[in-house]
Steps between C-alpha positions, in 0.01 A plus 500: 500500500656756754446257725701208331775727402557662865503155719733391180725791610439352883646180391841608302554714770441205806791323270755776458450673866477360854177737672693767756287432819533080458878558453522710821311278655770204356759700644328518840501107521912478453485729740320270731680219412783641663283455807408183444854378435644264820848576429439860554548628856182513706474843570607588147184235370295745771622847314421352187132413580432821670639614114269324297200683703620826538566488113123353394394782769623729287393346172159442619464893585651603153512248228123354589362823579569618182337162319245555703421885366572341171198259539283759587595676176413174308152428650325638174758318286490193322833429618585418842894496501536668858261230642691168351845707615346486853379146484805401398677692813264362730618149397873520557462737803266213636769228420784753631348522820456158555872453405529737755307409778710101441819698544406700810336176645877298408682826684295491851599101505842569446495799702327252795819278473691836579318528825259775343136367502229772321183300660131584479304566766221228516810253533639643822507326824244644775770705641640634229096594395465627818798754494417617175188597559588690809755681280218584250264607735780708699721663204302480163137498567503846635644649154277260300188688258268269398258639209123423445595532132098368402361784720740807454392688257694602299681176515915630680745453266702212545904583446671335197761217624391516880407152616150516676291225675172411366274387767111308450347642820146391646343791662176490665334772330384666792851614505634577154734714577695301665346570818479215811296236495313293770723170568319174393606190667242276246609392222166370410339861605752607231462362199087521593540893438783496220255763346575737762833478339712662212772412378762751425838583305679641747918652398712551700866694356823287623714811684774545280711659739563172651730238468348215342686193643381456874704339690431233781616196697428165403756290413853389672761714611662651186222510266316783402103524408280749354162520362377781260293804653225438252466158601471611833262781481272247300528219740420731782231730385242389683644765790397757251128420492353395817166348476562399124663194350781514261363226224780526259802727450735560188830712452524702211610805270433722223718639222380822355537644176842730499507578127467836536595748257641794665451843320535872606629827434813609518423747756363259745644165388600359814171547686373371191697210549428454855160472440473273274685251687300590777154382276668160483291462817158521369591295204308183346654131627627322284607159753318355733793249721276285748610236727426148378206241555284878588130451642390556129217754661798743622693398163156656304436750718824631464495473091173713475660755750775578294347417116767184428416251272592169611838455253637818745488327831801293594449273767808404673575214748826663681485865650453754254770778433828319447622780579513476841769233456770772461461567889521143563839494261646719742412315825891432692401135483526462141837746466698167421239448244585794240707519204884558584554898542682607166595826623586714215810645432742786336413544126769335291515856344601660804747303723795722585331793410624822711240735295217407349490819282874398357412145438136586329743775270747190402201236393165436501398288862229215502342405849361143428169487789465356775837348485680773502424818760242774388689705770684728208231615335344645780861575639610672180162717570577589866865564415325772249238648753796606655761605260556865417609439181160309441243739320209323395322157542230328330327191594199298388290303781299229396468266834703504845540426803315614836788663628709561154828618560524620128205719602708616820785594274271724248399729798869515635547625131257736489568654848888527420378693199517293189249538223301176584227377274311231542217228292317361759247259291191524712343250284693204585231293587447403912784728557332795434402606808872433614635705245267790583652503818862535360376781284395703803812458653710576192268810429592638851824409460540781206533190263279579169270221509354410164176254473564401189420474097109593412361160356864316573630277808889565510654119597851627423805470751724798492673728678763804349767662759630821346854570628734814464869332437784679398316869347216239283203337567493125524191242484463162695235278398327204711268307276316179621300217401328507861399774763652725728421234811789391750237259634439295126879560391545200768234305363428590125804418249550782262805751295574815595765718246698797653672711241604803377535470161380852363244344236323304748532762754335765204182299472447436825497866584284522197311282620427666844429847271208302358368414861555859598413747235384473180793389254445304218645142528779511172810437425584191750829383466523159671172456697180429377195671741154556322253248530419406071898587481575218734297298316613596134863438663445149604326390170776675326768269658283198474452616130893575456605122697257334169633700229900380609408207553619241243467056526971540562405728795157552662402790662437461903335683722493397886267716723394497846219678653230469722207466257443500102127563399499762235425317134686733290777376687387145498456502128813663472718198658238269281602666172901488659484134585320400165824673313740291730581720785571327816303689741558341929237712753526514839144602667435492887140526434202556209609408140261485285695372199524095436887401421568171299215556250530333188512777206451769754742466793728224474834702523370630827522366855329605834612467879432652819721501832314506825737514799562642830557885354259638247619541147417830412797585273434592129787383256483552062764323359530538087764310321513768184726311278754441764519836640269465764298726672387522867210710675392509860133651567243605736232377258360150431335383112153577674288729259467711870884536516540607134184726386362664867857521718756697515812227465908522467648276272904523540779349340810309666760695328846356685641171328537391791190521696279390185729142536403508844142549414500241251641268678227571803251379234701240365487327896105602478456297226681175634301482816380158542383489873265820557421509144167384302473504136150643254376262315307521178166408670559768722595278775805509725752229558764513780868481370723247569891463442506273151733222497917604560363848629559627818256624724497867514241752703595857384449652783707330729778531229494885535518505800794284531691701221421794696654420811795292341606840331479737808703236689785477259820699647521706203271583229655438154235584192267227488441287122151405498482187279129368357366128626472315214226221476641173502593353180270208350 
């Protein structure tokens, strides 16, 4: 009976939500599909492959990892929910990757009409053979390691994400290891004694200090050729093993379980850290990436070596790590092949500005990433590292850059004598060993460093500059939707909020007394911080949108946001849409909720923009009646982001800037060239401009509007007026 009622429960909730890992995985493929589109520029098509494996890379060590701990959990059950989740991943990964490998294959033919051939090496001329072999046996034989990895005992660890060659060596056994062996000139004398011989897995690492695209002459004047170093380690190994013969060889990879949970002391929390990202290393696999058409003996050998059942190797008939197409993006050839540079430009907020402090004291100022410069945050920061009248800054760190200037600025601070305190989030996963580095330097800087909340990961964007003006104390406030990174501000599009208004500026000092000491979070007067707060807040505006809602005026509530997973969210918007609220989401990536429902969802609608820069902003627009409402955050409707972080939700107080918000998500919403729409099934369907609508990408149209208003000869105060749908 338990039985019957729990796969009943299975069911209702297969109808009402779309599984987190299979919508990732959904968002992955638009992803690709940029790089599979022909009237995207070549090396953009390039970048965008290289995407869709770094980001399964990373899904692979986290996301499966974790189903895979989960299985192990459920061996003694009954029910077997990790195991079907990973079933199910194996089949779309499998169908991505051949989606994948077709796009990569349609790129190198293009790329061959460029005069850029990417050529293997068993379909070279003799003299281009010939030269490559004397390169291998000159420059990358000598650094080459092959490993006896049936012999070695214990078996060497093979690195996550390092490309190796698997080699099916005959040795005579009079010289297992790997020793020389008499020359036979008889073929017949040879296969007579094929008992003297073993045959061997042999692996040897690809040097990842090298460049993988060798070059080489082959082809007319003009042209340019390369073959992959794998390829030609694999096609020349025989060098490595005189005396034996090379019956097969294979390229291929392994993808480790990264889903570690990193705990520690206070006292010794970021050695604690360190070390656990360190044990990453040692960690189960959890991929096996092989080339395809393997000798299946190598294929075997290589699935018993590392404990893979077959649904976790991917066989792949282009060479593996897409990644490597980001080098090959940035060749000079293919420099007339990139998207238009859209260089950004002043913020709207600030053109003509002679002070920044004097213009931040008149009105609140919006800087609208990557079209507009991230230069005055990090500006208004080094401006305060050296001010006198500057007392005190507070930042939070969450990711950025190698060579961060906002990090450069924090120890000018601190060694021109401010009070500077910094939240460098250790925990911010594959930059944590990045971020230790930055707390070292900070730390002997005189900066206090802190780590940290115990049992918390702080994801919000702030910074406080406390000023002496005048005989008073005066607070400037920075708060973001994004990181602290001059590098992504040029790539990722996201809202940053300077202001001074002394209720913001309150709780965000409050806010940094919480990181710091051990004050009790009450009393906020605009922002909303603590994790179950954050969550009560949005239900209680979802809540507040149904109960004004009425069939003369519906409530509405537009949101955009990187992903929406949580269900007491989801069943939130449900309950909204079935008492008429019109409810419009915007989701780069995992939503888990199905739009256009009948009796559960119909009021609601689902798209997704995938485009040159990464959305990454986070908008929450509420009607209320007609006296709308309008929040920027750090945080996402992810149950991560509202019960185990530490988020900032913020309000867009000016009149002005929340029309120019809304009217940002208004052009969101009318995108009918980079957009796709969710459909019930869970499905995704491209959109496409409907009849008497004209074709809009919203991206493009930013930028545009951006650099029409900083070339105006005078900026008058801009009216921001809604697109409308067309009428019927």
């Amino acid at each position: 009976m338990r039985a019957k009622k729990n796969e009943k429960i299975r069911q209702d909730e297969r109808k009402k939500y779309i599984p987190r890992d299979v919508s990732w995985l959904d968002f992955n493929r638009r992803v690709l599909q940029e790089g599979l589109d022909s009237n995207v520029p070549v090396a953009e098509r390039l970048k965008f492959l290289a995407i869709t494996s770094s980001n399964l890379d990373e899904f692979f060590k986290v996301r499966v990892a974790n189903a895979i701990q989960r299985s192990e959990l459920e061996k003694d059950s009954r029910f077997k929910f990790a195991e079907e989740l990973l079933d199910a991943i194996s089949t779309k990964t499998h169908a991505l990757i051949r989606e994948q490998a077709f796009g990569m294959m349609d790129v190198f033919r293009q790329l061959q009409r460029l005069g850029l051939n990417i050529k293997t090496f068993k379909t070279l001329n003799k003299k281009a053979k010939s030269y490559l072999r004397d390169l291998f046996a000159k420059d990358i034989l000598p650094i080459l390691t092959p490993l006896a990895v049936e012999d070695i005992e214990p078996t060497p660890l093979l690195p996550a994400l390092q490309l190796h060659a698997a080699l099916l060596v005959r040795v005579p056994k009079s010289a297992m290891h790997f020793k020389s062996a008499p020359h036979r000139d008889s073929k017949a004398e040879e296969n007579s004694e094929a008992k003297d011989f073993d045959e061997k897995l042999v692996v040897a690492p690809i040097p990842s200090n090298r460049s993988r695209w060798i070059k080489f002459n082959e082809t007319p004047e003009g042209e340019e050729s390369y073959v992959f170093l794998e390829d030609l380690i694999a096609s020349n190994a025989d060098i490595l093993f005189p005396g034996c013969q090379i019956l097969a060889n294979a390229i291929f990879r392994i993808t480790r379980d990264e889903d570690v949970n990193i705990q520690g002391s206070m006292e010794t929390y970021a050695q604690d850290v360190a070390h656990a990202v360190l044990s990453r290393r040692h960690r189960e696999p959890v991929r096996l990436e092989i080339s395809d058409k393997t000798n299946p003996i190598i294929r075997q050998k290589l699935m018993s070596m590392l404990l893979l059942q077959e649904r976790d190797v991917y066989d792949v008939p282009v060479p593996l790590d897409a990644t490597v197409l980001f080098e090959l993006a940035e060749m000079p050839k293919l420099r007339p092949f990139k998207y238009e540079d859209w260089a950004p430009v002043e913020p709207a907020d600030l053109l003509d500005c002679e002070d920044i402090y004097t213009r931040i004291a008149e009105r609140d100022v919006l800087i609208f990433l990557p079209y507009e410069k991230f230069d005055p945050v990090w500006e208004l920061l080094d401006r305060a590292a050296e001010d006198p009248d500057v007392l005190a800054i507070k930042q939070t760190l969450y990711r950025t850059s190698g060579n961060s200037p906002i990090v450069k600025s924090l120890v000018k601070a601190s060694q021109n004598g401010k009070e500077v305190t910094v939240l460098v989030e250790l925990r911010a996963r594959f930059d944590e060993f990045r971020n230790i580095r930055w707390t070292q330097l900070l730390e002997d800087a005189g900066c206090h460093v802190i780590y940290g909340i115990a049992g918390l990961k702080t994801h919000a964007k702030a910074m406080l500059i406390v000023r002496r003006e005048r005989g008073r104390i005066v607070r400037y406030a920075h708060l973001s939707t994004g990181n602290y990174n001059d590098k992504t501000a040029r790539l990722y599009s996201d809202l940053g909020l300077m202001t001074c208004d002394p209720e913001i500026t309150s709780d965000v000092a409050a806010f940094f007394n919480i990181l710091t000491g051990y004050s009790d979070a009450v009393g906020w007067k605009r922002l909303t911080v603590e994790p179950m707060l954050l969550k009560k807040r949005f239900l209680e505006l979802i809540e507040r949108e149904i109960a004004v809602s009425t069939p003369e005026q519906p409530g509405r509530i537009r949101v955009k946001m990187n992903s929406l997973e949580d269900q007491n969210v989801i069943d939130a918007l449900y309950r909204a849409s079935q008492r008429g609220v019109k409810i419009d989401l915007n989701i780069r990536g995992i939503c888990c909720l199905r739009p256009g429902v009948a009796g559960l969802s119909e009021n609601i609608s689902v798209c997704s923009i995938i485009d040159r820069f990464l959305e990454h902003a986070r908008i929450f627009y509420f009607e209320n009646g007609g006296d709308s409402e309008i929040y920027l955050a750090s945080s996402d409707w992810m149950t991560r982001n509202l019960e185990h972080r530490l988020e900032i939700l913020f309000p867009v107080l000016s009149p002005a800037l929340r029309e120019r918000v809304r009217r940002i998500l208004d052009v969101y919403f009318v995108d009918n060239q980079k957009s796709q729409e969710l459909l019930p099934d869970g499905t995704w369907r491209k959109k496409k401009p409907q009849r008497g609508e004209e074709s809009l990408r919203a991206q493009l149209f930013f930028h545009n509007e951006s650099v029409e208003m900083t070339s105006r000869p005078s900026h008058p105060p801009v009216r921001y007026v809604p697109i409308q749908k067309p009428s019927e």
